[in-house]
PAKEKE-264338 format. One record per atom (N, C-alpha, C): residue in one letter; x, y, z. Coordinates in steps of 0.05 Angstrom, whole numbers, plus 5000, padded with zeros to 4 digits. Each point is the difference from the previous one (the first is absolute). Layout:
BEGIN
AXYZ
...
END
This chain:
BEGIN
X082793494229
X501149754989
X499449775019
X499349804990
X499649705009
X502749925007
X500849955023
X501549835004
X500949725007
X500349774990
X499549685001
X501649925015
X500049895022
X501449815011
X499849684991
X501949824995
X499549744987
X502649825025
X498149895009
X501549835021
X499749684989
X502549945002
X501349674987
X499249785028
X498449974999
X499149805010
X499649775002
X500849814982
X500149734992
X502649855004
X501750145016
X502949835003
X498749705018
X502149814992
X498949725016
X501450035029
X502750165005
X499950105039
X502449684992
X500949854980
X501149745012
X502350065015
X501450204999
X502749985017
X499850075026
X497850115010
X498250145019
X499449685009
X496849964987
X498449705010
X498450085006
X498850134982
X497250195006
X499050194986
X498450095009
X499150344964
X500750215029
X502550044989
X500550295022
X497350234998
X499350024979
X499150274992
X497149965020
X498749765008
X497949995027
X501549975032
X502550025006
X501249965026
X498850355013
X498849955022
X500250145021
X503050015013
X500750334991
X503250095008
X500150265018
X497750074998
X499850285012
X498849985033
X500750275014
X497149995019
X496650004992
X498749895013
X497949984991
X499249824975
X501549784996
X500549824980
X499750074967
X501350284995
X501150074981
X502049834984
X499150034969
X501949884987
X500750184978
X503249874987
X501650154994
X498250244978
X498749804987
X497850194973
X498250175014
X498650005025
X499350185008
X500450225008
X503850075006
X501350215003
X500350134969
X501049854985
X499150054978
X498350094988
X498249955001
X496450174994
X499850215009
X500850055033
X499850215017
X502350194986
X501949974994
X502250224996
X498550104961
X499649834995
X499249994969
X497550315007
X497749945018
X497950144995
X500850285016
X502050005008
X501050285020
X501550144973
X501249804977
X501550094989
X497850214971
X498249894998
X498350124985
X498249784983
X500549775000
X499549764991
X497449954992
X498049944982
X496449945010
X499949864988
X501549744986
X499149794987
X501749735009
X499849815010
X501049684993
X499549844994
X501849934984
X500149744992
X501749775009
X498849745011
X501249755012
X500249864975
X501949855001
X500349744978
X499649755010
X499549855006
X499549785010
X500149754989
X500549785014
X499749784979
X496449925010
X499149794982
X497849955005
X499149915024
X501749734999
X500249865038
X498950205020
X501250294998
X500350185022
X497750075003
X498450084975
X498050145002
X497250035022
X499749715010
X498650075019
X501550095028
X501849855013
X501150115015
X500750325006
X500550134973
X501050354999
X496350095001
X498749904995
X496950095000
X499250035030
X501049865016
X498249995030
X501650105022
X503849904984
X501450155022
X500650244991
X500350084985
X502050374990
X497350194986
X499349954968
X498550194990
X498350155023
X498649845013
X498350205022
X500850315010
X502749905002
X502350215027
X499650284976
X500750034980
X500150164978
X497850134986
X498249934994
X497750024972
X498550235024
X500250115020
X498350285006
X502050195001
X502449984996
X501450214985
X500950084984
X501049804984
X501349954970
X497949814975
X501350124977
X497649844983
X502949654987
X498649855009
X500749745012
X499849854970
X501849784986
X499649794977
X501949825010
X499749704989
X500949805004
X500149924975
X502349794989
X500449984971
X501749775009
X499549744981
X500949705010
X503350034977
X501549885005
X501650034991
X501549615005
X498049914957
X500049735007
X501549884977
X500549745009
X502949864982
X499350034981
X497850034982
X498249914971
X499750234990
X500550265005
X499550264983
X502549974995
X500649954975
X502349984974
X499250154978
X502250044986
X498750154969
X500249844989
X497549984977
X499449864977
X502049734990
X499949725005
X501949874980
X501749855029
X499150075026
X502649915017
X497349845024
X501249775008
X498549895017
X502049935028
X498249885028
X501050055021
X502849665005
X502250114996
X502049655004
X497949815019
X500049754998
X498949885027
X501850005012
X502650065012
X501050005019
X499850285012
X499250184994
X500050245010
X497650055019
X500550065025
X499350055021
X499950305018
X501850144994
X499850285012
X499250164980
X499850315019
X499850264978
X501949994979
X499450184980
X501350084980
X501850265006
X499850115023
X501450215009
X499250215008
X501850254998
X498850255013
X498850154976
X502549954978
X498950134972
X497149914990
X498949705002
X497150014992
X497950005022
X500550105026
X499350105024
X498950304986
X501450184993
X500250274994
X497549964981
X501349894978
X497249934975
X497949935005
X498849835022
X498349945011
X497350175006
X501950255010
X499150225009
X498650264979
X500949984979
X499750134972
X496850185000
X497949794991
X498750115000
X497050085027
X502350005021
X498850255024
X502350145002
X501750114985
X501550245009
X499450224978
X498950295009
X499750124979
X502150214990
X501950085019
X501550214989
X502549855024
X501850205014
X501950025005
X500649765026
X500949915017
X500249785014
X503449955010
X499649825027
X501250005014
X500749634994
X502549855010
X499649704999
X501549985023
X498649815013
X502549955026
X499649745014
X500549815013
X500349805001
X498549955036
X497649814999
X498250095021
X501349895024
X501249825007
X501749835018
X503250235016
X500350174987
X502050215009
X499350265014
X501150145020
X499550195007
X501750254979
X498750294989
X502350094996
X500050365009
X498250115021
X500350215012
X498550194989
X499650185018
X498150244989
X501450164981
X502050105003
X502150144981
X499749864970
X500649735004
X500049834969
X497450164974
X498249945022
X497049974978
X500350295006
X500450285018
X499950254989
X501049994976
X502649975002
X501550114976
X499249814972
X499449844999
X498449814973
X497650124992
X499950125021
X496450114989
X500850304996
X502250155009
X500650194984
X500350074974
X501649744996
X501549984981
X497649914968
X498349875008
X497549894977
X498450285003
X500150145021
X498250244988
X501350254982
X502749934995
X500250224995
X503349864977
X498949864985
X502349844976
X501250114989
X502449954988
X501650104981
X498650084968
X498749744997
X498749874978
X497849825007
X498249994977
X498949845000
X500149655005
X502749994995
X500749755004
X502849925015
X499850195018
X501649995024
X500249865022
X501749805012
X499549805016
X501850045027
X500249955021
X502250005027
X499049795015
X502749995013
X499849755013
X501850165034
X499049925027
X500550095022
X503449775007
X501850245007
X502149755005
X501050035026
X500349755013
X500250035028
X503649864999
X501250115028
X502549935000
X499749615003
X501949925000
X500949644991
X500050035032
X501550045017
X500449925026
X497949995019
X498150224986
X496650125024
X498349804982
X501449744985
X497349914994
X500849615004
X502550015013
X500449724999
X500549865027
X499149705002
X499649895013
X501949855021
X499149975024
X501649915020
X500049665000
X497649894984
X500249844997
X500349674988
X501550224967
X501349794988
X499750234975
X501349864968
X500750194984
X496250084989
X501050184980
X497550174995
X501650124961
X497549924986
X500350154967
X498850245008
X502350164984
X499250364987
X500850054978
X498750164996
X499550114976
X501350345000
X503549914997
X501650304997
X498650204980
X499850265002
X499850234990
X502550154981
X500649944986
X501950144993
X500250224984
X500850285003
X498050314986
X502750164987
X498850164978
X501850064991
X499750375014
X502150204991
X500050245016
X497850184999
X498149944986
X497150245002
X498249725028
X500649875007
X499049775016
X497449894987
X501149884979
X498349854981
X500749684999
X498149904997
X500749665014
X501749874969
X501750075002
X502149784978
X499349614995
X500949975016
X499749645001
X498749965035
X499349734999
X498549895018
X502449704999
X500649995030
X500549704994
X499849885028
X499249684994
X498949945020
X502349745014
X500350075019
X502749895022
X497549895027
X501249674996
X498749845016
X502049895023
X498949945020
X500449825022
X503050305010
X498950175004
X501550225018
X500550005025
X501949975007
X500450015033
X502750204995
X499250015040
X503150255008
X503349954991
X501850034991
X502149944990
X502650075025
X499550275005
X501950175008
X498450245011
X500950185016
X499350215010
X499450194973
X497250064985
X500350254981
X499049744973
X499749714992
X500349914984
X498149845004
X499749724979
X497549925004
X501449804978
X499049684993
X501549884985
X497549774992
X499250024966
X498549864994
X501349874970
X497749934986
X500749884981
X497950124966
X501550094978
X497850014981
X501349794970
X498849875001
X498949734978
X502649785015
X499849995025
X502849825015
X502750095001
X500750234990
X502050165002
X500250165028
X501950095018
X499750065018
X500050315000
X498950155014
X500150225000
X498650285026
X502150175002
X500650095023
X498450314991
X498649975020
X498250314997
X499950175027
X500350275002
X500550225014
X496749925019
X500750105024
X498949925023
X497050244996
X501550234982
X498150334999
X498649964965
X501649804993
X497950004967
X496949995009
X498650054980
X497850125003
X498349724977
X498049845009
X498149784991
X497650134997
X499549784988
X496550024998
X498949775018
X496950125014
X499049795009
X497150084994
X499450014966
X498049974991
X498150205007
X501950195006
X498250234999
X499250144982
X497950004976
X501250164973
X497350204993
X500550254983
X498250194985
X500149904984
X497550014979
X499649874968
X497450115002
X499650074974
X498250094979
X498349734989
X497150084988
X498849734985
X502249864977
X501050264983
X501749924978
X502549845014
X499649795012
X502849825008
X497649844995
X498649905001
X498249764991
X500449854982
X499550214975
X500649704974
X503249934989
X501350205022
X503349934995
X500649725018
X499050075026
X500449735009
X497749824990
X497949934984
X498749764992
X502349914981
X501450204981
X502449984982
X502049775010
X501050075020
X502649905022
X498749754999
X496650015025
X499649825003
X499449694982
X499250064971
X501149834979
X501649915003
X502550154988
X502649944999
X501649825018
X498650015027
X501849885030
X498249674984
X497849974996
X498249774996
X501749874967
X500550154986
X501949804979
X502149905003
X501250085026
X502749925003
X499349745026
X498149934990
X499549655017
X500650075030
X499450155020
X501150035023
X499449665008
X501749965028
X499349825013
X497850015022
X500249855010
X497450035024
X499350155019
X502050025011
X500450265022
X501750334990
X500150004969
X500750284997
X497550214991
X501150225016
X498250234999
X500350204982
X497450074994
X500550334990
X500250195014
X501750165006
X500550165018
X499550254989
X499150195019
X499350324992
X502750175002
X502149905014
X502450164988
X501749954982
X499649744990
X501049834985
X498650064968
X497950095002
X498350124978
X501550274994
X500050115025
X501250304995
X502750094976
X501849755023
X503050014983
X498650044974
X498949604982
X499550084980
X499250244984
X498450155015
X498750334991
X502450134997
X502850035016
X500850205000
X502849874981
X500049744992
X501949984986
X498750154968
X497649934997
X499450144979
X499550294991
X499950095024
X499950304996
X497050084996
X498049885021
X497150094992
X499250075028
X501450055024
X499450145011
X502050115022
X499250215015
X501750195014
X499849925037
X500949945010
X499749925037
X501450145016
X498550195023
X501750185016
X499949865016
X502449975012
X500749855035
X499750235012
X498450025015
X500050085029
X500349865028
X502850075005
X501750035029
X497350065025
X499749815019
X498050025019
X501649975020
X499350135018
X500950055035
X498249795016
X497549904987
X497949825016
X501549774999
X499849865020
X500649675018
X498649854976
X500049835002
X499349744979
X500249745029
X498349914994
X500249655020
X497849764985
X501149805000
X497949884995
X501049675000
X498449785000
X501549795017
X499949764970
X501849985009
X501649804973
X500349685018
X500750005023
X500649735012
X498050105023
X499449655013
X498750085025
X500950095023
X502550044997
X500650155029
X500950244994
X498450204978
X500550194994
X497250185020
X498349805005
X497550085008
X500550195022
X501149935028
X500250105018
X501450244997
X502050044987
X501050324993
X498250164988
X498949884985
X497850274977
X497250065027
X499749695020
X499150145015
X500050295021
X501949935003
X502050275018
X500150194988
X501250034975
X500550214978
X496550105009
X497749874974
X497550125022
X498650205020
X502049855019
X499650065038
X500750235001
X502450134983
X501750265008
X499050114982
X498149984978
X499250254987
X497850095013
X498049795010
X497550075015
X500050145016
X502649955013
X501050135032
X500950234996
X501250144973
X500950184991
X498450204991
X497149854998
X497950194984
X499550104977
X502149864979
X499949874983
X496549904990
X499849805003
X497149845005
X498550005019
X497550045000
X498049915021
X500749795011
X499049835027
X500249765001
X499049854991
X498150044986
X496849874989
X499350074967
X501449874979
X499350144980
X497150064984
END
């Protein structure tokens, strides 16, 4: 079996002030997607795919593709304001991506069977992408999907609030609802205190998020072009996204597809503000030193 890695690549980095996903974070001026790649191809991995916006494209050409393409079989796929379905044109006020959900779509036709999505700017451990790539070789169904969930507290920031995306599963540990709780910070010892649609709301320190780690099949394709319609008639404004978990809910309010959470023991880091930088550095330092990683990827 082919297995696809699809790394989201096109975030604009604005809360950052930069395209995280090119920062040298590692020893040997490793970056975060390159640990990524590396854990991906240990994991059993032989295909990626980058999404990119166009802008990027030369830049990812001279600095990154190189590092990859003599071990892995390597695609790049632009992921641009103007691929709309039929009948819908670009607002002139609209300026950013369309999201993670037409990030994913983007990717469509280079993915041929089973695949991985994960977000190239984040670290998320060798354990993660084992068990995701377990899990696509060996499905429930045909159209079986999981998503990796990491605890709320091993993934939030020291330096200011942070959106997640709660997990919430019902008793066979099947992903029930998705909901997404913004601007999270520490509350209390064990708690965590954010907000979903401006309502306040208090989430367990051990709940278990997503950070876009997900299994999917080709058949999530023309469900999300579906969604992705649908988000486009409802007039978004300028800065709203389509989101890939946000797609999901929709899926699972309808009952068209099935999502195993899998509970991961792997660390998650990845830098949301700029003074997140110097910890993910360190974080880094102690896996290298641990042997974990080469120093040199």
């Amino acid at each position: 079996m082919t297995l696809t890695l699809v790394l989201l690549a096109a975030g604009m980095g604005s809360r950052f002030g930069g395209l995280k996903q090119l920062e040298p974070v590692g020893p040997g001026g490793a970056t975060l997607m390159d640990y990524s790649v590396y854990d991906a191809e240990r994991a059993g991995f032989t295909r990626v795919v980058f999404v990119i916006r166009p802008e990027m494209a030369g830049e990812f050409e001279t600095q990154v593709l190189g590092r990859y393409r003599k071990r892995l079989e390597v695609r790049v796929v632009l992921q641009r304001l103007e691929d709309l379905p039929p009948g819908f044109e670009v607002p002139p006020d609209r300026l950013r991506p369309w999201g993670t959900g037409q990030a994913v779509l983007a990717a469509r036709d280079q993915v041929p069977g089973a695949f991985a999505v994960l977000n190239a700017d984040d670290f998320y451990g060798r354990e993660a992408l084992a068990e995701i790539a377990a899990f696509l070789r060996a499905p429930a169904s045909p159209d079986a999907c999981a998503v990796i969930g990491y605890r709320l507290d091993q993934t939030a920031s020291l330096e200011g609030g942070v959106n997640r995306a709660t997990l919430e599963q019902d008793r066979k540990g099947f992903l029930r609802r998705i909901v997404e709780v913004r601007n999270l910070s520490v509350a209390s010892v064990g708690r965590f205190r954010g907000e979903v649609e401006a309502e306040p709301r208090i989430v367990a320190a051990d709940a278990l998020v997503s950070m876009n780690l997900w299994g999917l099949t080709p058949s999530i394709f023309p469900r999300l072009a579906r969604g992705f319609e649908a988000f486009l008639v409802r007039s978004p404004g300028p800065r709203a996204e389509y989101y890939l978990p946000e797609a999901i809910q929709g899926m699972l309010a309808e009952g068209v597809v099935s999502v195993k959470v899998i509970p991961t023991e792997s660390r998650w880091c990845g830098m949301t503000h700029p003074g997140d930088r110097q910890r993910v550095e360190s974080f880094l330092q102690d896996l290298v030193a641990a042997g974990e990683y080469p120093p040199s990827l």
